[in-house]
TITORMI-244478 format. One record per residue (C-alpha): residue in three letters; x, y, z. Coordinates in steps of 0.2 Angstrom, whole numbers, padded with zeros to 4 digits, always signed. Layout:
# TITORMI-244478
ALAXYZ/...
***
This chain:
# TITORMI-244478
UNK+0182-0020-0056/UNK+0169-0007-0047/UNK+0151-0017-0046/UNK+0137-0008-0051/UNK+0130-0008-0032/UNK+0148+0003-0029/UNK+0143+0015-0043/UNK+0126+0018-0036/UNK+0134+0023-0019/UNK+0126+0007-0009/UNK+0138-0005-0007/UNK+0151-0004+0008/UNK+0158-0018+0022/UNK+0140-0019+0030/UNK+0132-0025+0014/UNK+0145-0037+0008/UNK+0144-0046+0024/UNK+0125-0046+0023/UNK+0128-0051+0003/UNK+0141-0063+0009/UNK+0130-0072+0024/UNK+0115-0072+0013/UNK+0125-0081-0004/UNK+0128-0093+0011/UNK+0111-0095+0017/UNK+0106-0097-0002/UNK+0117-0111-0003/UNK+0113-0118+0014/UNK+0094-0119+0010/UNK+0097-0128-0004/UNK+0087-0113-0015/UNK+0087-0118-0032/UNK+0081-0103-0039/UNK+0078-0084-0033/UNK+0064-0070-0037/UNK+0072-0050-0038/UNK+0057-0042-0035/UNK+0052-0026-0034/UNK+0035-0018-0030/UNK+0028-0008-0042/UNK+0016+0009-0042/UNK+0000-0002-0040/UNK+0009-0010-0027/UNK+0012-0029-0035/UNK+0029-0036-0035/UNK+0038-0038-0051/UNK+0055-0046-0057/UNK+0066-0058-0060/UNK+0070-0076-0056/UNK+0086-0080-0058/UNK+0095-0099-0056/UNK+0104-0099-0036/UNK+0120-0098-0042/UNK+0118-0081-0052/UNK+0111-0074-0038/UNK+0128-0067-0028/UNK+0134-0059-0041/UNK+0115-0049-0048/UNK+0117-0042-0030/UNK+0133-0036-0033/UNK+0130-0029-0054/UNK+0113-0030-0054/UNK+0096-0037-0062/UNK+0090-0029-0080/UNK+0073-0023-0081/UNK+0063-0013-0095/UNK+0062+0002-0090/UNK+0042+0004-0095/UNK+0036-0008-0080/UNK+0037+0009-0071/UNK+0025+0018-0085/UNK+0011+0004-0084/UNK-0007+0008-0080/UNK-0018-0005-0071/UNK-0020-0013-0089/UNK-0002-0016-0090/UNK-0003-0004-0106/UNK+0012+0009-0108/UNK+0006+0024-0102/UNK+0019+0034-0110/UNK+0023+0033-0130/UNK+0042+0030-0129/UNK+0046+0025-0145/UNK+0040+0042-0153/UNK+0049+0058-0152/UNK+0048+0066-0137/UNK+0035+0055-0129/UNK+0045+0052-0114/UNK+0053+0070-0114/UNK+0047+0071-0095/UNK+0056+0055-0090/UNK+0074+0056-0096/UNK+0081+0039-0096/UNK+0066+0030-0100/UNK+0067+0033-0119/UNK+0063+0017-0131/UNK+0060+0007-0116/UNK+0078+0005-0111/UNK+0085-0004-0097/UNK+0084+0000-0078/UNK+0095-0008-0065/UNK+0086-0019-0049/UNK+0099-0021-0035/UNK+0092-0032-0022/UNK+0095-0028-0002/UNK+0105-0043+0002/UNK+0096-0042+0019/UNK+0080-0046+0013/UNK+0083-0065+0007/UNK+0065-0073+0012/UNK+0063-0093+0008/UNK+0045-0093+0001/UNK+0034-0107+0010/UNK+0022-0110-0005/UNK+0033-0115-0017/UNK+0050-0129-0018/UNK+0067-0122-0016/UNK+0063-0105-0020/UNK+0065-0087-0010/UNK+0064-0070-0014/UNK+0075-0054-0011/UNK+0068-0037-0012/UNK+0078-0025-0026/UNK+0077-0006-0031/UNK+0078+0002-0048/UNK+0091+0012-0053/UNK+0095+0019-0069/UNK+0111+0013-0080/UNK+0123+0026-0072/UNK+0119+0022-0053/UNK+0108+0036-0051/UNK+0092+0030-0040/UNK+0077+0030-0049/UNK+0067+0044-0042/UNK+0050+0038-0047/UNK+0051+0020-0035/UNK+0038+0022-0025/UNK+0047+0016-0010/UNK+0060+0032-0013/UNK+0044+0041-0010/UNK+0044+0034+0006/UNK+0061+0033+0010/UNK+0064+0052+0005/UNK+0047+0057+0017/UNK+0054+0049+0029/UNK+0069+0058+0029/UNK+0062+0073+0030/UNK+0050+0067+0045/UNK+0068+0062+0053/UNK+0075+0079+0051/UNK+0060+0088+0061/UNK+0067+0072+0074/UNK+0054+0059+0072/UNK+0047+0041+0067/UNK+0035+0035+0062/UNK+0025+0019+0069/UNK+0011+0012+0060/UNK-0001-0003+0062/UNK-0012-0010+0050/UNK-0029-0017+0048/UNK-0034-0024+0031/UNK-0051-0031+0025/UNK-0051-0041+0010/UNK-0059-0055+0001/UNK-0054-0074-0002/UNK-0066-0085-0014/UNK-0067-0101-0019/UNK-0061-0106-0038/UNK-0072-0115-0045/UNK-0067-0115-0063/UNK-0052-0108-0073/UNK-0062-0112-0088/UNK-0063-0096-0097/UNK-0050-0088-0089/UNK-0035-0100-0097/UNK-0047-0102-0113/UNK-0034-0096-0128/UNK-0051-0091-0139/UNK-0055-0080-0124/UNK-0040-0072-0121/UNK-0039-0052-0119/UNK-0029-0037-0110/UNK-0034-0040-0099/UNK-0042-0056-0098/UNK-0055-0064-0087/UNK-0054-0071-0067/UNK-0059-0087-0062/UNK-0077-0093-0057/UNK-0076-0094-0040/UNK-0087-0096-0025/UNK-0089-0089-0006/UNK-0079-0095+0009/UNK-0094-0089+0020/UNK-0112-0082+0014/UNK-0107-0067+0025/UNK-0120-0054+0037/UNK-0113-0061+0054/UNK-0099-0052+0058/UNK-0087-0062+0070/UNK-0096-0076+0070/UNK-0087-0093+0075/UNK-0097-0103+0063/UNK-0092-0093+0049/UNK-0074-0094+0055/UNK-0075-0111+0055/UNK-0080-0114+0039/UNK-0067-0101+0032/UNK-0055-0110+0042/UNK-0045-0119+0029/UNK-0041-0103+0018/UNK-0037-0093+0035/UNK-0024-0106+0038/UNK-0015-0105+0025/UNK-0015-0083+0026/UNK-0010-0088+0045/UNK+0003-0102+0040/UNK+0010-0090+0027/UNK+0011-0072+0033/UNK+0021-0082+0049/UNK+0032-0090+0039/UNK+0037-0072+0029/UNK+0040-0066+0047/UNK+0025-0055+0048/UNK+0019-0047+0064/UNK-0001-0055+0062/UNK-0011-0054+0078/UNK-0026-0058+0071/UNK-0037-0064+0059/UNK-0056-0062+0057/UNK-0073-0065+0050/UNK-0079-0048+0043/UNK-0096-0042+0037/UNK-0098-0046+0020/UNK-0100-0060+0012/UNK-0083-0068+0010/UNK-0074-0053+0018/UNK-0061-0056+0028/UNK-0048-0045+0038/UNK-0030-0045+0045/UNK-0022-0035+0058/UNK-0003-0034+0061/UNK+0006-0027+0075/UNK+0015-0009+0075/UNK+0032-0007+0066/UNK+0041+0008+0059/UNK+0033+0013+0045/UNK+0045+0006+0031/UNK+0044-0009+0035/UNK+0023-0007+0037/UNK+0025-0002+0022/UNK+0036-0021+0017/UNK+0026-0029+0026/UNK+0008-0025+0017/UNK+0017-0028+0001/UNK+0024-0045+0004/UNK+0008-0050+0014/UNK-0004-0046-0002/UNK+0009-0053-0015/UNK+0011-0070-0003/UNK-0005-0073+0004/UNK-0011-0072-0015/UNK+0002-0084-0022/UNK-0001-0097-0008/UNK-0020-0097-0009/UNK-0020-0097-0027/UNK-0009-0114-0027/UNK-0022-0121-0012/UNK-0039-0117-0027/UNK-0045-0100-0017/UNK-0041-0080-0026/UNK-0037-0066-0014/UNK-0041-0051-0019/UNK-0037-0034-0012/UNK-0052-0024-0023/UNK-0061-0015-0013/UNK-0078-0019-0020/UNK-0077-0035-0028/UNK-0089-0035-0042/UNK-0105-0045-0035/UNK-0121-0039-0029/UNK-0121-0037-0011/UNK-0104-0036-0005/UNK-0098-0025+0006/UNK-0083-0011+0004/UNK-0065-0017+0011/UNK-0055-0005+0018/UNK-0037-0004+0024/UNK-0038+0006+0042/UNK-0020+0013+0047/UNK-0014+0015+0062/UNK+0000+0031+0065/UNK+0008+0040+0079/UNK+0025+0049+0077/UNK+0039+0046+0091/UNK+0052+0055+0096/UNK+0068+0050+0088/UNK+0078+0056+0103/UNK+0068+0048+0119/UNK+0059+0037+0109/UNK+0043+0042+0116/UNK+0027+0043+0108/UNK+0025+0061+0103/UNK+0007+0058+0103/UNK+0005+0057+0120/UNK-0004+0068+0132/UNK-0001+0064+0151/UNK-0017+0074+0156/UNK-0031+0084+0147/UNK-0023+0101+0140/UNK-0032+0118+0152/UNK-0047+0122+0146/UNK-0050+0106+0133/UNK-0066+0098+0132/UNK-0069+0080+0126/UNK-0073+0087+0108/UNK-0056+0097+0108/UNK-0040+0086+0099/UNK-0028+0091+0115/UNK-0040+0084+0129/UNK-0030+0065+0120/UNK-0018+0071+0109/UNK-0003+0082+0114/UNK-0002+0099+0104/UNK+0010+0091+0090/UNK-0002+0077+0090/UNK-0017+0091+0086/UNK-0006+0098+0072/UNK-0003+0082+0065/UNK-0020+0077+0066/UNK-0025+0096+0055/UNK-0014+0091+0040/UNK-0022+0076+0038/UNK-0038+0084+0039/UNK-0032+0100+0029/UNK-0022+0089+0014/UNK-0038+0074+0018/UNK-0045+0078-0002/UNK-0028+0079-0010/UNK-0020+0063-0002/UNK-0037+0053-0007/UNK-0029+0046-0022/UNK-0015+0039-0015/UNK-0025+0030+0000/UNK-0039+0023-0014/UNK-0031+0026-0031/UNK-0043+0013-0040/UNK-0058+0019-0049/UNK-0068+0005-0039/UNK-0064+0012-0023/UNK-0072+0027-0024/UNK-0089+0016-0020/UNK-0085+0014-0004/UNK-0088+0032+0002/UNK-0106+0032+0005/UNK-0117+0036+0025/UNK-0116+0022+0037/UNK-0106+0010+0028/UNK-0092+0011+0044/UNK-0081+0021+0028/UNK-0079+0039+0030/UNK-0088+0052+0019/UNK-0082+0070+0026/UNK-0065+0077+0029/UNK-0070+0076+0048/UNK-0061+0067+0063/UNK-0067+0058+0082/UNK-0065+0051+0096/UNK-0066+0033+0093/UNK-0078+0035+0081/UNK-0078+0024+0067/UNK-0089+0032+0056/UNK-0075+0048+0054/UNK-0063+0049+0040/UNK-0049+0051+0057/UNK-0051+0039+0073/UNK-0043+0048+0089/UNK-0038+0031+0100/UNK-0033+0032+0116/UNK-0032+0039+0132/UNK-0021+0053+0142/UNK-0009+0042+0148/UNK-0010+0031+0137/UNK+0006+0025+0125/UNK-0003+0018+0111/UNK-0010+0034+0107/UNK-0012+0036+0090/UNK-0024+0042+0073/UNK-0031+0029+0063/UNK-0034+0035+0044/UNK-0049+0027+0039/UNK-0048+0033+0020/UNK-0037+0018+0011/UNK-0043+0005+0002/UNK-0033-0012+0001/UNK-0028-0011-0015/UNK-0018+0004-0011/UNK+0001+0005-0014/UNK+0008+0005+0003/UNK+0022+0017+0001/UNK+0012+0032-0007/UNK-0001+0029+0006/UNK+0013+0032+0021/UNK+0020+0047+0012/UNK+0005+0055+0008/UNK+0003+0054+0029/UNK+0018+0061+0031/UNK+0018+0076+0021/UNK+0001+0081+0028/UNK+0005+0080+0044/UNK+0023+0088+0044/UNK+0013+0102+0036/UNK+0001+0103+0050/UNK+0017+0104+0065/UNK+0027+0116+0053/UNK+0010+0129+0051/UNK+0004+0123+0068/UNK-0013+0119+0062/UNK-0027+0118+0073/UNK-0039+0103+0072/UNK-0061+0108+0073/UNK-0069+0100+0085/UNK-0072+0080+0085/UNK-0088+0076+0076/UNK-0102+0065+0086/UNK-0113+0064+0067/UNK-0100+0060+0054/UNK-0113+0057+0040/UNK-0126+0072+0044/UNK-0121+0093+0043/UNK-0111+0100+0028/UNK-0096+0096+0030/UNK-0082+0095+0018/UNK-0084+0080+0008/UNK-0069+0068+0001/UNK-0069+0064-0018/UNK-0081+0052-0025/UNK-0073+0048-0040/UNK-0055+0044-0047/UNK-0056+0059-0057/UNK-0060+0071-0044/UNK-0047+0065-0032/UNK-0034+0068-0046/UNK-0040+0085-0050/UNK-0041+0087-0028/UNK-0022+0081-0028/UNK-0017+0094-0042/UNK-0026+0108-0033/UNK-0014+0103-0018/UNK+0000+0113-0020/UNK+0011+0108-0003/UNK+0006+0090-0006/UNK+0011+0093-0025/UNK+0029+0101-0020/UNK+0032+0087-0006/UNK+0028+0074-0018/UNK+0037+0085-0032/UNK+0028+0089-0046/UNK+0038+0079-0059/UNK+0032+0063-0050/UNK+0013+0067-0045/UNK+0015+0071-0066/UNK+0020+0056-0070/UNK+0007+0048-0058/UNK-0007+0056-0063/UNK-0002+0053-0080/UNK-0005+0031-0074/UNK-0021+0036-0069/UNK-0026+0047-0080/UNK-0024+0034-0095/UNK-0034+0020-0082/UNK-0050+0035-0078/UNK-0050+0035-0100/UNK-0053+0020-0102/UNK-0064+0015-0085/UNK-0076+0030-0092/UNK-0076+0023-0109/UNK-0082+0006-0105/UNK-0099-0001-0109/UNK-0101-0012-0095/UNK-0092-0004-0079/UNK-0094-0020-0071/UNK-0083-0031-0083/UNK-0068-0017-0083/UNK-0067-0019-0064/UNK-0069-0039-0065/UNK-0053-0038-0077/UNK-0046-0024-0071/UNK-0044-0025-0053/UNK-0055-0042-0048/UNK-0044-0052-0057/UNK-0026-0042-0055/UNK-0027-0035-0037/
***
């Protein structure tokens, strides 16, 4: 009998052998039990676990999952009203909340470190006839990245990401039952340093024992980490991993925020990935990414410049970056407002756009100039030349965020754009400014036709659609403060 992996067009002799090797290691590792998950639009994984010896076959017929998980705001509420007439009209398939398929990558099969006998694989939806489901947001990805391959290039990405870890002090009021709400309450919790010494050793030391166990586990998942350090703000720390292709940038930020959660929470400290955690005098965490494009012939950066371009200047994008670097480097800047919601998609991040904060608050690019929305790092010569988008927050879903680059830029080679000069006073002049609020970067993404048609407008729909219903009810709130400590302090 045809699986459901061979209906959906996936499974051939490559993946049977990987399905076939990983049953194997399953069984070898002595796994008792094995999480299909699958990352949804706010970028948290989601699934199911399923005993070890069930697991073989759910990679070949696939895992059950309601189909609304996809149609969830930040709440967890339904965004879309399936069970009336016509209320998922615009989402065929999705009526009355019915079944999609998960089918897990055999090749993915991770043993988690934090937890006995237990591993995860990494799975896809599709919908009950095979058909991929077009709203995954690692489709998205996938599908930009085809269309970055058929102009003939890659993508390399490193990333940088600021967060925060506390201490839990109490879980009181968030497991009381007479307390309970949707959503409920975080732990009390308390710094891992007071903060307001950036780098210091001393304050590394006394954040040790959670850094280890980020160290201990983002290694164990395989992870690129090179570093981790002490950031500004009190209890802010950051992680940067080495350059990969940018799917599996994209995996990797995924599984290192899902993980590193998990394990801290089992060890008394909460992660979280909010931007501005909701406490007086914290300080804004951003994710910095790091892109270049290469050539998928050579494999040479196309970034690259062996020698300042005739008649550049330091101010001009080709005295570093070669001319499809410069183009590059336009669409992001040309697309910078209408991307903004899928680098900082919460309503909280919107608060770190303010003068001398090291966040960016113009559409404006420089040269190794932290200050600008766009970083220009590296030298003629140089083959770690690259742009580093200052603009995300870490909360955001990794494989919007990498789309939303490529799309910009492809725009900016195929119209040829030209880049202005670099800026030397990124928070003086009037310049263009990036959206301060979730609503304005929703209306900036509508209003961004190519981005809208790259995208497609039946998915940027349906997204807006998520945030839309999460802007309603942030705006309607009393206390502002309280939304965002349910909301996103104690979910992301």
């Amino acid at each position: 009998m045809t699986s459901f992996a061979e209906r959906c067009g996936i499974h051939d002799a490559a993946r049977e052998q990987a399905l076939v090797q990983t049953a194997a290691a399953i069984e070898a590792s002595g796994a008792e039990l094995v999480r299909f998950t699958w990352c949804d639009v706010h970028g948290v994984l989601r699934g199911k676990t399923l005993v070890a010896s069930a697991a073989a076959a759910a990679m070949r017929d696939g895992v059950g999952l309601v189909s609304t998980l996809l149609l969830k705001d930040t709440s967890d509420r339904t965004a879309f009203k399936v069970f009336e007439p016509g209320g998922a009209a615009d989402l065929p398939g999705f009526e009355f909340a019915s079944n999609v398929m998960l089918v897990a990558d055999p090749a993915s099969w991770q043993e988690l470190p934090w937890t006995e006998s237990t591993g995860w694989l990494r799975a896809q939806p599709y919908m009950q006839d095979g058909t991929p489901v077009e709203l995954d947001t690692r489709r998205v990805l996938q599908r930009a990245l085809d269309r970055l391959a058929a102009a003939g290039y890659g993508m390399k990405c490193g990333l940088e990401v600021e967060f925060h870890i506390y201490r839990i002090e109490d879980t009181a009021a968030q497991l009381d039952p007479e307390r309970a709400a949707w959503p409920g309450l975080p732990p009390r919790v308390s710094m891992i340093h007071p903060g307001y010494n950036m780098l210091a050793d001393g304050w590394y030391d006394m954040a040790e024992q959670p850094l280890r166990i980020v160290q201990r586990t983002a290694q164990a998942m395989g992870l690129p980490l090179l570093s981790l350090e002490v950031e500004f703000g009190p209890s802010q720390v950051e992680a940067v991993f080495n350059v990969t292709d940018a799917l599996t940038a994209a995996d990797n930020m995924v599984t290192f925020r899902n993980a590193v959660r998990q394990a801290l929470l089992r060890e008394g400290y909460h992660a979280t990935f909010m931007c501005r955690p909701p406490f007086p005098n914290i300080m804004s965490s951003g994710w910095h990414l790091h892109q270049s494009l290469v050539d998928l012939k050579t494999g040479a950066n196309a970034f690259r410049r062996d020698m300042p371009a005739a008649g550049s200047v330091p101010a001009s994008a080709q005295y570093t970056l070669s001319a499809l670097g410069e183009h590059y480097l336009a669409g992001l800047l040309r697309h910078a407002r209408g991307m903004a919601v899928f680098c900082t998609p919460t309503a909280n991040g919107f608060g770190r756009f303010r003068p001398n904060a090291l966040a960016p608050q113009a559409v404006l690019w420089g040269r190794d100039n932290r200050g600008a929305m766009l970083r220009v790092v590296g030298d003629c010569g140089d083959g770690g030349t690259r742009i580093e988008n200052r603009i995300g927050e870490p909360a955001a879903n990794p494989y919007l965020y990498l789309a939303a680059q490529i799309h910009a830029g492809l725009d900016g080679i195929e119209q040829q754009l030209a880049a202005p000069p670099a800026t030397d006073s990124p928070y003086g002049g009037t310049h263009e400014m990036l959206p301060t609020s979730l609503g304005a970067a929703l209306d900036a993404l509508k209003a961004d036709d190519v981005l809208c048609e790259a995208f497609g407008r039946p998915f940027v729909n349906y997204y807006e659609r998520l945030k839309r219903a999460e802007l309603d009810r942030f705006e309607a709130a009393e206390d502002k403060d309280d939304f965002q400590r349910r909301e996103y302090f104690s979910r992301f």
